[in-house]
N, C-alpha and C positions, 0 to 999 in steps of 0.2 A: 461135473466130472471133467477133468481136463485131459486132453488130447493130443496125443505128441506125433507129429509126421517128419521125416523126414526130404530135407529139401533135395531134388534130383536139377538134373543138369539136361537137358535133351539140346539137338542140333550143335551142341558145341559149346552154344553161348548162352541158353536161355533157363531161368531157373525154373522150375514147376513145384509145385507142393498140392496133395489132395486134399479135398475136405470131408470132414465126414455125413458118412449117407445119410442117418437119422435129422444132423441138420440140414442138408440138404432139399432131405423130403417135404420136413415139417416147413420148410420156407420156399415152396413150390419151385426149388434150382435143378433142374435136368440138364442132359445134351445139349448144351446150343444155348444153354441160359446164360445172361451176360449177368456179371457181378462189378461191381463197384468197387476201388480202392482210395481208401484216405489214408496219407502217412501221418501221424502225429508224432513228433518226435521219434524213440527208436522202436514204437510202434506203428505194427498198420493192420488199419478196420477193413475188415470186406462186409459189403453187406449187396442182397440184390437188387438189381436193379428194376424199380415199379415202374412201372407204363402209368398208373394212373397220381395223376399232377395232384388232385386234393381229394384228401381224407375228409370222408363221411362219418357220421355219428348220429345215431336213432336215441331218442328218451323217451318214455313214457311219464307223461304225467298229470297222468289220471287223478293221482292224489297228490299233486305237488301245487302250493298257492302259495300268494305273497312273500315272504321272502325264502320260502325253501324254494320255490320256482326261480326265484332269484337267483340265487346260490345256487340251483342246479344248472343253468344256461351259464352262469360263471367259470364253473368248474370246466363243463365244457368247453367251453372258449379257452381257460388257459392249460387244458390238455392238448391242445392241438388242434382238434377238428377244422378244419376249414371249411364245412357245411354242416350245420345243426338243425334236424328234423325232429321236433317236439305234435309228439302223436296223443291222441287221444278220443277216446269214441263221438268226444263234442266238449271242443275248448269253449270254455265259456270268455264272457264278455271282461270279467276281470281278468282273468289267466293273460286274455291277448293285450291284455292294458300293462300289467306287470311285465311279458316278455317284452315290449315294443318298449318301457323306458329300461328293462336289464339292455336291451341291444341300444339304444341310446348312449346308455352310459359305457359303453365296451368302444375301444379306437377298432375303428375299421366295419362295423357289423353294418348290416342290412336287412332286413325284413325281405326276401326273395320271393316267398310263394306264401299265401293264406288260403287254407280253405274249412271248411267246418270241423274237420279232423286232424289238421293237419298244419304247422306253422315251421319256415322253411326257413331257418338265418344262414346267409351265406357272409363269409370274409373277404374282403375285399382285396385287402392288403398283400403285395407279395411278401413275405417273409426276409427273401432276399435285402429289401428297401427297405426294411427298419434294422434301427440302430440301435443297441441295447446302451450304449455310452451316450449316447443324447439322449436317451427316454434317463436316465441316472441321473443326468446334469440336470433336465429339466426339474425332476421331481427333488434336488438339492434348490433350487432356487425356490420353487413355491410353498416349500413344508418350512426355510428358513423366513421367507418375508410371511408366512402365516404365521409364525410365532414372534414376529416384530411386530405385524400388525394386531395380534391377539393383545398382547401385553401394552401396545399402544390403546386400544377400545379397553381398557383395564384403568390405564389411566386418568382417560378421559372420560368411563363411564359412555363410550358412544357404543350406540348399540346397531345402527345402520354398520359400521367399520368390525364388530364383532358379528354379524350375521354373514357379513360377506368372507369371513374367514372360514366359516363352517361352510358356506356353497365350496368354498376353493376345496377344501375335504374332496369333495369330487372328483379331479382335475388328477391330484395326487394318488387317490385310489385307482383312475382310468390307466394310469401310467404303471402303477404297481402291477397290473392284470399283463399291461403289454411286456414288464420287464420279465415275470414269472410264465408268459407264455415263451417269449422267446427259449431263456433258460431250458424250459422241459423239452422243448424241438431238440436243443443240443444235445441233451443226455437220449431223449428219442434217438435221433440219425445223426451222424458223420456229420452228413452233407450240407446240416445245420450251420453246426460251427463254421464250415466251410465257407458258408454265404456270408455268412456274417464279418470272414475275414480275424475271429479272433478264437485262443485255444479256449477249450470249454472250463481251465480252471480260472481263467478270465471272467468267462460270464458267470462263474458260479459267485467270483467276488463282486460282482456287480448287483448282482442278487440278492447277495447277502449283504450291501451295502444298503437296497434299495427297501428293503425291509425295517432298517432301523431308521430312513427317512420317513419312509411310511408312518411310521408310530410317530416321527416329532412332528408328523401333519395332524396324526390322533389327537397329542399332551395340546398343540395349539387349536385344535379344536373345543377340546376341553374346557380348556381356559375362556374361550371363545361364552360356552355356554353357562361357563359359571359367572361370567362378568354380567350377562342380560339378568342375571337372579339376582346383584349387587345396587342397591339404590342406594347406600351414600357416600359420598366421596373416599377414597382410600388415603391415608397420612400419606403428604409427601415423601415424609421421611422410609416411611417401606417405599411407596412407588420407586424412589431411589432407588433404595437397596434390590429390588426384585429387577429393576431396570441393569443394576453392572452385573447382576446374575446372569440375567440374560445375554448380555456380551462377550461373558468368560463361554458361556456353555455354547454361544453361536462360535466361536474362536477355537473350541475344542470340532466342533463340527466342522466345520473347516477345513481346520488342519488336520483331520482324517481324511475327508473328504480330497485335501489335496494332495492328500501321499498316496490314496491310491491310484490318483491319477498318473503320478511322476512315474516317469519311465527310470531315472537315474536308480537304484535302490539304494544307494548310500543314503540321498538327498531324502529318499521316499522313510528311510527308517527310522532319518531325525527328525522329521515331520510327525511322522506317525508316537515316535517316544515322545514329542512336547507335548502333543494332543494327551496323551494314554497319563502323563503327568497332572498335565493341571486337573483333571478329571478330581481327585482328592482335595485339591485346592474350593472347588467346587462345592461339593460336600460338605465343608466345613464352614462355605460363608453361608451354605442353608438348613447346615442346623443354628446359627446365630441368628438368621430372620424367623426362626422358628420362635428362639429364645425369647425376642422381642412381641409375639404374637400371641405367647400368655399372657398378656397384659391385657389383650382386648377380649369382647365379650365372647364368651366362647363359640356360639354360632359363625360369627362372623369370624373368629379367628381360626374354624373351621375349612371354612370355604378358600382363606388366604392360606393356609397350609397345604389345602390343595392344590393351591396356583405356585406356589414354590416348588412344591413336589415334582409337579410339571414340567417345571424350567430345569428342575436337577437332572430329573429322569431324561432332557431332552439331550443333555451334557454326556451322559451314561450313554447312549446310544451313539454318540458322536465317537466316546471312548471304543466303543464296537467296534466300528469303522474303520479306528487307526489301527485296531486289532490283527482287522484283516485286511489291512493294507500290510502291516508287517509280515503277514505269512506270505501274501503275495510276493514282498519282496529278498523273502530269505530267500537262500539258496536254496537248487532244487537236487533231490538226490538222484 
């Protein structure tokens, strides 16, 4: 229900406006309670001001193991919480083996307190000091050299060079958690964005940029696992062809990637249309290795439709990218 007050003038020079009592109450603001203001644009946030620096979070999970235990300390972590208390009448011996590698694999976590009922993750990290634009950057660099490296162990059939592309899987999901916790801070509190130094429709394109890298860490994982099930060597003549695939569709990545970097938006727009272009180009040099790939046995021409598919899909997501690098850079109303 929205709310209309009239702004008053008091001492001469000073404006005042009331807020209302219901919100008030519900957000423990009295006499004497200080409140917060962030301008955004020809908007401004009040929110009040907490005395307490980090947020707590209790789970039970009594019935939670292996990977729902996982996913549930996840979830936590990229809500917010800056302390996660995982209770339960008597954690057993695998429960504390799964939370201690989910906090492993989370940037910033700790193992604080353990005791028979009770397992304490605390965050380390000030929220202030991470950077949502380098956690971006980074996880563009590892999701692309995983799908050079994927398709390189493809070629070569080496499976040490395709095993190490699936560890790096990691690396790119650690970064996903940090880009998707920052993000929900901002839409949580003001004071987020504030720290961060950037408007929240910023971190939202970051997010949704860091998503579609996410998944071309996925297709180069993929591809990763389908090469170890391949023992004999692949026709040069596809390895070719699946190889300038991979070029056009690192190229459309790119040049998504670099328009929503670019602050110019003219520059940012003809970045973003080249990329959002050759995407179709794309497409169509891998329904021709498709064409080529009825020729062989159908198992095996199986597996290598998968690994095109891959390479296109990674192209598609790059197209995302410059997507919303264009909204970013249109005008704003």
């Amino acid at each position: 229900m929205v709310e209309t007050r009239k702004v008053q003038v008091t001492g001469g020079s000073t404006y005042t406006v009331s807020i209302p009592k219901d919100w008030a109450t519900e957000n423990g603001v009295s006499a004497g309670s200080e409140v917060e203001f962030y301008p955004e644009g020809d908007s401004l946030f009040l929110t009040p001001r907490s005395e307490e620096e980090r947020t707590e979070g209790t789970l039970d999970v009594t019935d939670l193991e292996g990977d729902e235990l996982t996913r549930a300390v996840m979830t936590m972590y990229v809500s917010g919480f800056d302390i996660i208390a995982l209770e339960s009448a008597r954690i057993t011996t695998d429960q504390r083996r799964t939370i201690r590698k989910a906090t492993q694999s989370l940037v910033g976590l700790e193992v604080l307190e353990e005791t028979r009922d009770r397992v304490v993750i605390r965050d380390l990290l000030d929220s202030s000091e991470l950077s949502i634009h380098n956690a971006v950057t980074r996880m563009r660099l590892i999701a692309l050299s995983m799908l050079e490296d994927a398709l390189a162990a493809l070629a070569d059939l080496d499976e040490d060079m395709a095993r190490d592309v699936i560890q790096r899987d990691e690396d790119v999901d650690r970064l996903w958690m940090v880009v998707s916790r920052i993000f929900r801070a901002t839409l949580r509190t003001p004071k987020a964005a504030e720290e961060l130094g950037l408007p929240r429709e910023m971190c939202f394109d970051y997010q949704s940029a860091a998503r579609q890298l996410e998944r071309i860490a996925d297709h180069a994982t993929k591809i990763a696992h389908l090469t170890l099930n391949i023992e004999r060597p692949i026709p040069d003549e596809l390895v070719e062809a699946i190889e300038a695939l991979h070029t056009d569709a690192a190229e459309v990545v790119n040049g998504g990637m670099d328009a929503l970097f670019e602050e110019d938006s003219s520059e940012a727009t003809r970045l973003a249309n080249d990329a959002r272009e050759a995407v179709q180009a794309i497409d169509e040099r891998a329904r021709k290795i498709d064409e080529y790939l009825r020729d062989l046995d159908p198992a095996r021409a199986q597996v290598l439709g998968l690994i095109v598919d891959s390479v296109s899909r990674s192209a598609d997501y790059g197209g995302n990218i410059a997507e919303t690098a264009l909204q970013k850079a249109a005008p704003t109303p």
